[in-house]
N, C-alpha and C positions, 0 to 999 in steps of 0.2 A: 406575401404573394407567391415568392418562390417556392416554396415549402408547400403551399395548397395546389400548385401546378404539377408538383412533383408527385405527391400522393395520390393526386386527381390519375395521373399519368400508372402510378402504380396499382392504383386501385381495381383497373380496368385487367391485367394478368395476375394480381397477387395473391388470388382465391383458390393456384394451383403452386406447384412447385416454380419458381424462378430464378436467376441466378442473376446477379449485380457486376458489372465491369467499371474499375475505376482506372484510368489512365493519369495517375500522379506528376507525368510530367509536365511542367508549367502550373506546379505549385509555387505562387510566389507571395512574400509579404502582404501586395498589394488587394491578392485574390484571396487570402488566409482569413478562414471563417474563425471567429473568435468560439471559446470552449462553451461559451455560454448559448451561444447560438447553436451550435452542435448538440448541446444537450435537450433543449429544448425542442431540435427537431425530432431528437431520437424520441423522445416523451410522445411527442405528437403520431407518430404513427401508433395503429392498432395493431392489437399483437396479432395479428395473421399476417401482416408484415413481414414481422422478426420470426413469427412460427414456418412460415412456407419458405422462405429465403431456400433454396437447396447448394449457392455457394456465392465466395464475395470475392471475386479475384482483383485483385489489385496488382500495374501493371506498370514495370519501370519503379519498385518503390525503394526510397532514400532507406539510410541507415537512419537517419533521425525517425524515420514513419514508423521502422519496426521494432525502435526503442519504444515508442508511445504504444503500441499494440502491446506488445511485451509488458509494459509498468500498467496496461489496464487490464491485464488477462485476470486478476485475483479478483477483478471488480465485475467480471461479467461470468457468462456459465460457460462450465468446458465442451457443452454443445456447440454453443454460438462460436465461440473460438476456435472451431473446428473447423467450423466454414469458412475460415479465411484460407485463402491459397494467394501466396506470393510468386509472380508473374516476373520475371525479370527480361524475358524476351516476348517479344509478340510470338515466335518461334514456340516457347511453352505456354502461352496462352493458346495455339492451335491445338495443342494435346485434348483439351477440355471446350473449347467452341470454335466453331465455325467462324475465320475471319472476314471471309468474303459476305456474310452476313453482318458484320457490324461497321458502324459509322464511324471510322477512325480515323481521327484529325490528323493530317499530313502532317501538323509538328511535331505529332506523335512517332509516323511513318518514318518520317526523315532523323529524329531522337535513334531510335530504332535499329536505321541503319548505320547509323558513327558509330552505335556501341557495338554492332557487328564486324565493323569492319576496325574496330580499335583490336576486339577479340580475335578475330583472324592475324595483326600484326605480333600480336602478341603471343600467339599461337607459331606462328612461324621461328619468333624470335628463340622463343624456348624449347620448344618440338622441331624444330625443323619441318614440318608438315607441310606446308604450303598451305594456299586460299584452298585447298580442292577438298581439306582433312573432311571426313566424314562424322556423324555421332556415330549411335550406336546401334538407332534404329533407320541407318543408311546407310549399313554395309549391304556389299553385292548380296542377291539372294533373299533380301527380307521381301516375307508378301504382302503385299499390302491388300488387308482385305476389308478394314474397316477404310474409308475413303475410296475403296476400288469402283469400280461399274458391274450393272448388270448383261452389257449386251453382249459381252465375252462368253457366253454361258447361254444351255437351255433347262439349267436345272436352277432349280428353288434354292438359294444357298442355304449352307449345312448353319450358320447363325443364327437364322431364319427357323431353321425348323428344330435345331437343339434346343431356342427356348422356349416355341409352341409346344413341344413336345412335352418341357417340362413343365412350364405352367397350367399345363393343362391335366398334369395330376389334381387330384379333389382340393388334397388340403393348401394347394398353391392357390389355384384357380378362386378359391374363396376366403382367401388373404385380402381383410379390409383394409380399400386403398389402394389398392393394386394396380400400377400404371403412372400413379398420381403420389403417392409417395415417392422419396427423391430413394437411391439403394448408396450401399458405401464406397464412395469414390476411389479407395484405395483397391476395393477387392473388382470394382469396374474395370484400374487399369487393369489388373493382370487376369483378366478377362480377355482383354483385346487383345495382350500381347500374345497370351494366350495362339487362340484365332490368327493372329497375325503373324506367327510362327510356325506354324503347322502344331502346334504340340496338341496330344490330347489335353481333353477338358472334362472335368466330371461338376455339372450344373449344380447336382445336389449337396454341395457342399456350399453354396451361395444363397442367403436369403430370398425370397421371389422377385421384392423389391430390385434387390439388385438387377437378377436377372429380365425383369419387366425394363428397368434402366437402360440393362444391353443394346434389345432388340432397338430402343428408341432411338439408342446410340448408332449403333449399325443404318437405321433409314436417314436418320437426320444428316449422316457424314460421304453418303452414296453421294458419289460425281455429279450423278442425273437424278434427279428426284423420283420417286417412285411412278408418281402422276405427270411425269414429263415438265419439260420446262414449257414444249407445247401448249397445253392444256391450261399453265396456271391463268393467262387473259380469262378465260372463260370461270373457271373455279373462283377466281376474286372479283365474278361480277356476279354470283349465284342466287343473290336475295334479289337482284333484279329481275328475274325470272319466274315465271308462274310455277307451279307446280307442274303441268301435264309438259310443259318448254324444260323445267328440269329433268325430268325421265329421259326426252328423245335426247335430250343433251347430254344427260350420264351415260345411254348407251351408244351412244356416236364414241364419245371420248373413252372408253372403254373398248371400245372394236377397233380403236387409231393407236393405242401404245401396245410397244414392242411384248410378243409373248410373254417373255419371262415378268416383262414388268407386271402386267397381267395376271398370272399365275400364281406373285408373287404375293400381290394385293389380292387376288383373291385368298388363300391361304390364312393372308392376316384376319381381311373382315370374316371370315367364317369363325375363326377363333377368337374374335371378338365377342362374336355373337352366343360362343360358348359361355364369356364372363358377363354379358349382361344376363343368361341364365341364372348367375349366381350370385345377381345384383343383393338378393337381401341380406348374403354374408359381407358380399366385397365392395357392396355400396356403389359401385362403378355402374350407371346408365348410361345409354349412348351418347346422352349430351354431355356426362362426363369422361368419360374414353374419347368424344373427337376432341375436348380441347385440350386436353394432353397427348391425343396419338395426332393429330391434323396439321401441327407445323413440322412435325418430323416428313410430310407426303409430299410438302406442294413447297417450293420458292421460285425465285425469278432467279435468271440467271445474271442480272444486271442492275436490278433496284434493289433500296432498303423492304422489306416488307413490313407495311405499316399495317398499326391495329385495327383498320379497318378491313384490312387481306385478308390479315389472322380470322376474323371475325367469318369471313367469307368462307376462309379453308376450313373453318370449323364447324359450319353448315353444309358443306361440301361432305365432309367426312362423316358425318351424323347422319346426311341423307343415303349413305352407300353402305351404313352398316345396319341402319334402320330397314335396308332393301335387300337383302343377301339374295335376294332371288333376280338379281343382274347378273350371278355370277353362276346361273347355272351353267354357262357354257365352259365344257373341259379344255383343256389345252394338252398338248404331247410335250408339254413339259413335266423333266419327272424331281423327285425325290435326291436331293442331294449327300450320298455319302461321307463326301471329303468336304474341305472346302474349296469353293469352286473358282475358278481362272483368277486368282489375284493379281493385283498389276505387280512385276517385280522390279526394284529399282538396278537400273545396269550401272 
């Protein structure tokens, strides 16, 4: 029963890239799924499963867990094994997802913080540092531009438009898959850091993929969502809506968010609209671009968003790229050179 709940559950996102969180702690004898049961659930799933997986982080895990990883890696492919990433703080699990998006059990929370604050005692004991030591991406000066805002700014940020720009060369643009394949997590980070530094960047040295990852990366990790925290009530009720009640409703909520937000989304969906052009190379139609570009646009700022949201934000998303003529109105927002007003940690 658990196992056809699980898949039932999986089945409904696994047709695109997705990514698995396992929180290890409160592994116990009592809860310890036997090898046998394990294998037969892994049997049980279809390979678009294990094919689309894009990573499997696992969080808080034992030396015993990554002995077992370790003694199975000759037994599985060094793709699959690649996708595992070892999570040892919720701290480095923010690096790669959004926490305030997932449902994480307080005894997780509360695990979490003893191990912080044992590291911190321990840290003082042997650095003399104090509770206040910083990493490395929290010295004075670092910008923060991946997690930053847009209302600092009247320009399109420079993220934004280094990878429209590049994707939108021929032979990127009709790179099958595009959007919807997962790019390489290693050359993503130093992407950001990239960005996050001020440092130059030269795009054409990164496969499309990657760079289609970026941009996903950059809207999904924005403070404020593209389409406002405002707007999502309305966006996750959008199939209950007729058609001609959706138009006056896309263009109300398009004349209510902030310019640059605006400007910003418009930019995207026009360049959207460039790659369903090139759908017969890159296979990418609208109803495949919103369910991979639509939960990077819209979340709540206070609920889980459930698959029935998703479902909603990604009819939302389909209807605004299917309609590019909402956007014919300009804005005097311009073209960003640099990158633009990052938040800086003091």
């Amino acid at each position: 029963w658990y196992q056809r709940r699980v898949r039932g559950q999986l089945d409904k996102i696994c047709d695109n890239d997705y990514s698995l969180v396992y929180f290890h702690h409160g592994y116990e004898k009592l809860n310890k799924p036997s090898w046998r049961w394990l294998f037969t659930c892994y049997r049980s799933f279809a390979r678009k499963f294990k094919k689309n997986i894009k990573a499997f982080y696992i969080v808080h895990p034992s030396t015993k867990l990554k002995m077992v990883f370790r003694f199975m890696k000759p037994l599985v492919s060094i793709r699959a094994h690649s996708k595992i990433v070892y999570c040892h703080r919720l701290s480095e699990l923010a690096q790669h997802v959004m926490l305030d998006r997932l449902d994480i059990p307080i005894e997780v929370r509360t695990h979490d913080k003893n191990l912080r604050a044992r590291s911190v005692d321990n840290m003082t004991n042997t650095t003399g540092l104090g509770g206040n030591w910083m990493g490395q991406n929290e010295q004075p000066g670092y910008m923060r531009v991946f997690g930053g805002t847009l209302l600092d700014t009247d320009e399109v940020p420079r993220v934004i438009t280094d990878c429209v720009e590049h994707l939108s060369l021929d032979h990127n643009i009709k790179e099958e898959g595009l959007f919807r394949r997962c790019g390489n997590a290693h050359e993503l980070k130093a992407i950001k850091e990239c960005y996050n530094t001020g440092q130059p960047i030269d795009l054409s040295k990164y496969c499309p993929h990657t760079v289609a990852a970026t941009l996903k990366t950059y809207l999904r990790e924005l403070s404020t969502p593209l389409l406002t925290f405002e707007a999502y009530p309305t966006i996750t009720s959008w199939n209950d809506f007729t058609v001609d009640t959706q138009m006056t409703l896309c263009k109300k909520l398009l004349a209510n968010i902030p310019p640059v937000h605006y400007c910003c989304l418009r930019t995207l969906v026009l360049f959207l609209n460039e790659v369903i052009g090139s759908s017969a190379q890159n296979l990418m139609t609208s109803q495949n671009l919103s369910i991979v570009i639509g939960p990077n646009l819209s979340w709540s700022r206070h609920t889980i968003t459930t698959l029935s949201d998703i479902n909603n934000i990604n009819c939302f998303t389909q209807f605004l790229i299917d309609n590019p003529d909402l956007f014919e109105r300009e804005t005097n927002c311009s073209v960003s050179g640099v990158v633009p007003a990052p938040s800086v940690v003091s």
